[in-house]
C-alpha positions as CSV (number, residue, x, y, z in Angstrom):
1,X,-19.9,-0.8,-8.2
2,X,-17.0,-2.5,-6.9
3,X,-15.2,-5.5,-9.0
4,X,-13.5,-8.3,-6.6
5,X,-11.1,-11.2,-7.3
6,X,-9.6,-13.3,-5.0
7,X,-6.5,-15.6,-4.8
8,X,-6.9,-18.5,-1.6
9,X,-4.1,-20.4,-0.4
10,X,-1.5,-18.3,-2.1
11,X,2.2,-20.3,-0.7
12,X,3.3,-16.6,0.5
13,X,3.5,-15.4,4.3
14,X,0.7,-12.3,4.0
15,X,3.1,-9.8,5.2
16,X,5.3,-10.1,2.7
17,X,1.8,-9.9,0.2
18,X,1.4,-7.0,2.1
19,X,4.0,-5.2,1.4
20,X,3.1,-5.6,-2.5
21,X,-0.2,-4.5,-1.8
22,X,0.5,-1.4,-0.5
23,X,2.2,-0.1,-3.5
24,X,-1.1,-0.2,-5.7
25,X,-3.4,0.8,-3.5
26,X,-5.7,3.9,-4.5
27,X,-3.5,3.6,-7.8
28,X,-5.4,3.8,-11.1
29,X,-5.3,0.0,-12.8
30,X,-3.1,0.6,-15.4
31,X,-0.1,2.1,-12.8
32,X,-0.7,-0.7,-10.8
33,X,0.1,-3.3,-13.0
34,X,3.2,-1.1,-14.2
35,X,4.3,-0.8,-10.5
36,X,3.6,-5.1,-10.0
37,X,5.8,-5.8,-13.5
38,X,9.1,-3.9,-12.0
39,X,8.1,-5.0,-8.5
40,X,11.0,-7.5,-7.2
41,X,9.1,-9.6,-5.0
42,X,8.1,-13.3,-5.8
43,X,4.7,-12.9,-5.4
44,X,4.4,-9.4,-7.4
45,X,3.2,-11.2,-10.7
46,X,0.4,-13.5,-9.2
47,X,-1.1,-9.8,-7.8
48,X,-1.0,-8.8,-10.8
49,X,-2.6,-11.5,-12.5
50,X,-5.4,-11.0,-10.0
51,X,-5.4,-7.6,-10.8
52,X,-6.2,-8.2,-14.1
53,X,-8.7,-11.3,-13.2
54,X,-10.2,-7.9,-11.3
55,X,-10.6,-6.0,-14.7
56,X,-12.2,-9.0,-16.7
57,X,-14.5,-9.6,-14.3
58,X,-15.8,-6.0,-14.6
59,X,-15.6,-6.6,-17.8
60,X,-17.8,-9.4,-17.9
61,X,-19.9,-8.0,-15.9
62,X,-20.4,-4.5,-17.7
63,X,-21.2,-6.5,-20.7
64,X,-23.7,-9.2,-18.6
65,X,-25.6,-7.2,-16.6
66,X,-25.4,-3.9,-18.8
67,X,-23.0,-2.0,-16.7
68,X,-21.7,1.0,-17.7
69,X,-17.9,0.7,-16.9
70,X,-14.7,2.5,-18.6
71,X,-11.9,0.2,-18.0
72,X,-9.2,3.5,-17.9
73,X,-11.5,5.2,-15.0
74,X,-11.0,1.7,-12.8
75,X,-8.2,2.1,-9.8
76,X,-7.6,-0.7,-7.0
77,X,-9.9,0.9,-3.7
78,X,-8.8,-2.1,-1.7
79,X,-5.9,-4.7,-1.4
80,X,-6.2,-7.0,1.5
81,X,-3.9,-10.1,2.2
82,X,-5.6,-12.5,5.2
83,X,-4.0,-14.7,7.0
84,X,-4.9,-18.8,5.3
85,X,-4.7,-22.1,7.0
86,X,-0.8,-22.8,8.7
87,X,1.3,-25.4,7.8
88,X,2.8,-27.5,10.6
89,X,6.2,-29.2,9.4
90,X,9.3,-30.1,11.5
91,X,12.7,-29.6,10.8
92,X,15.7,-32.0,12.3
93,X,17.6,-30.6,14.6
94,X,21.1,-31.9,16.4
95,X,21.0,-34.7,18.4
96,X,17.4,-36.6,17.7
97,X,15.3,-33.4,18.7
98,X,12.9,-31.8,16.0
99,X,11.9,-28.4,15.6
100,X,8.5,-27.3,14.8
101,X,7.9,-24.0,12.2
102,X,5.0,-23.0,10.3
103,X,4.7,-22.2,6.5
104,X,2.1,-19.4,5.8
105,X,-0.5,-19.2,3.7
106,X,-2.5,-16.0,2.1
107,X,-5.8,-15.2,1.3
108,X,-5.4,-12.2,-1.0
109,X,-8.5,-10.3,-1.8
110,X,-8.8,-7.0,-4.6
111,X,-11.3,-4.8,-5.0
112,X,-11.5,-2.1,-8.0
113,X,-13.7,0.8,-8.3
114,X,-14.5,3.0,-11.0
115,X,-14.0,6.8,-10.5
116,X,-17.1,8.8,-10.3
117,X,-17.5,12.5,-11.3
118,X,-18.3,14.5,-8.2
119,X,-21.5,16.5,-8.7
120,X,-22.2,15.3,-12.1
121,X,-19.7,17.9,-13.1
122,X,-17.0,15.6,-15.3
123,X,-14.3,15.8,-12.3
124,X,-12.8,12.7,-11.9
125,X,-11.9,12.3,-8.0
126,X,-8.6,10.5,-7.2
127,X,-8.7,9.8,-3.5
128,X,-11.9,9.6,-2.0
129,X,-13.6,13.3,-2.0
130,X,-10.7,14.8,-3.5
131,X,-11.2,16.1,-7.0
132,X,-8.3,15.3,-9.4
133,X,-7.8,19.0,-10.8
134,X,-9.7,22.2,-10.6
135,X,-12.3,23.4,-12.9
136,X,-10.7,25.5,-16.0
137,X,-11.9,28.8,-15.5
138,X,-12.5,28.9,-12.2
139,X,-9.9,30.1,-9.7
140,X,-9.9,29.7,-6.1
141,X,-8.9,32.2,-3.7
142,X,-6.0,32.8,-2.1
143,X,-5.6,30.8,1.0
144,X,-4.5,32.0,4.2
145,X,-1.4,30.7,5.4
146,X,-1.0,30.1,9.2
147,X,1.7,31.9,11.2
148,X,4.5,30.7,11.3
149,X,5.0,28.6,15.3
150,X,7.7,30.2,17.5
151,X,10.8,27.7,17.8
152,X,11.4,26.9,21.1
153,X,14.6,28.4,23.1
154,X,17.5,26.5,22.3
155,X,19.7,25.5,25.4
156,X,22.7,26.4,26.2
157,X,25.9,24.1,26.2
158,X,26.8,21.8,28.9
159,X,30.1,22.5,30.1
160,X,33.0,20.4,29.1
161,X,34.2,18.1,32.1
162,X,38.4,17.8,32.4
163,X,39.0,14.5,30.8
164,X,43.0,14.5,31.1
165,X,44.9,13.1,33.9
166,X,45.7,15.5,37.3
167,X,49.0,16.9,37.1
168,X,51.3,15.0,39.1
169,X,52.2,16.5,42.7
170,X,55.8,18.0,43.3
171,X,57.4,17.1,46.3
């Protein structure tokens, strides 16, 4: 079950919300919103109030429609800033003329999921199909590591060309 919030019209260009985004992505909640507090980006604490928008609205919903979610085993699965509507303005410029620029706009989009046990085993996976730690108890066997690759031959060095200045002829 995936829990969404969204932000539209957000008065930030979306790659710079981008660039926020990509630091809590696949990140369990509660790093996320650690990571957005000491982020120093102007837009860092309205992601994270949508972050946390995000976790009531799983909230509300576990409790409405009889979900069974644990807040601590929800982690942001996506984080998606789209470009909004553009704002034309015009700046003066020397000597009458006008330049034209646009102001950007987001539409910033969250998605949380809750981490499911693989197998119905109690692992908890982190990315997906990855399981967070091994079994206790179990031990794997001993990989085999891959020869090593042959570096290539290195080449030799160019010769040196006489930079100085011919010696003056004797007459």
């Amino acid at each position: 079950m995936e829990f969404t919030a969204k932000a539209r019209f957000a008065r930030v260009s979306p790659q710079k919300a981008r660039l926020v985004l990509d630091l809590i992505k696949g990140k369990r909640v509660e790093d996320a919103l650690t990571t957005l507090q000491f982020a120093r980006k102007r837009i860092a604490p309205d992601i994270a109030a949508l972050v946390r928008s995000a976790i009531e609205n799983s909230r509300y919903l576990s409790g409405e429609k009889g979900f069974d979610v644990d807040v601590d085993n929800l982690y942001v699965k996506s984080a998606i800033a789209n470009d909004g509507p553009r704002m034309k303005r015009i700046r003066p410029a020397p000597m009458g003329r006008a330049y034209r620029y646009q102001r950007r706009i987001a539409h910033i989009e969250i998605a949380l999921a809750e981490k499911t046990s693989k197998n119905g085993k109690g692992e908890l996976v982190t990315k997906v199909g990855e399981p967070a730690a091994a079994p206790a108890g179990k031990k794997k066997a001993a990989a085999k590591k891959a020869p090593a690759k042959k570096s290539a031959a290195k080449k030799a060095p160019a010769k040196k060309k006489f930079a100085g200045k011919k010696p003056a002829k004797r007459s």
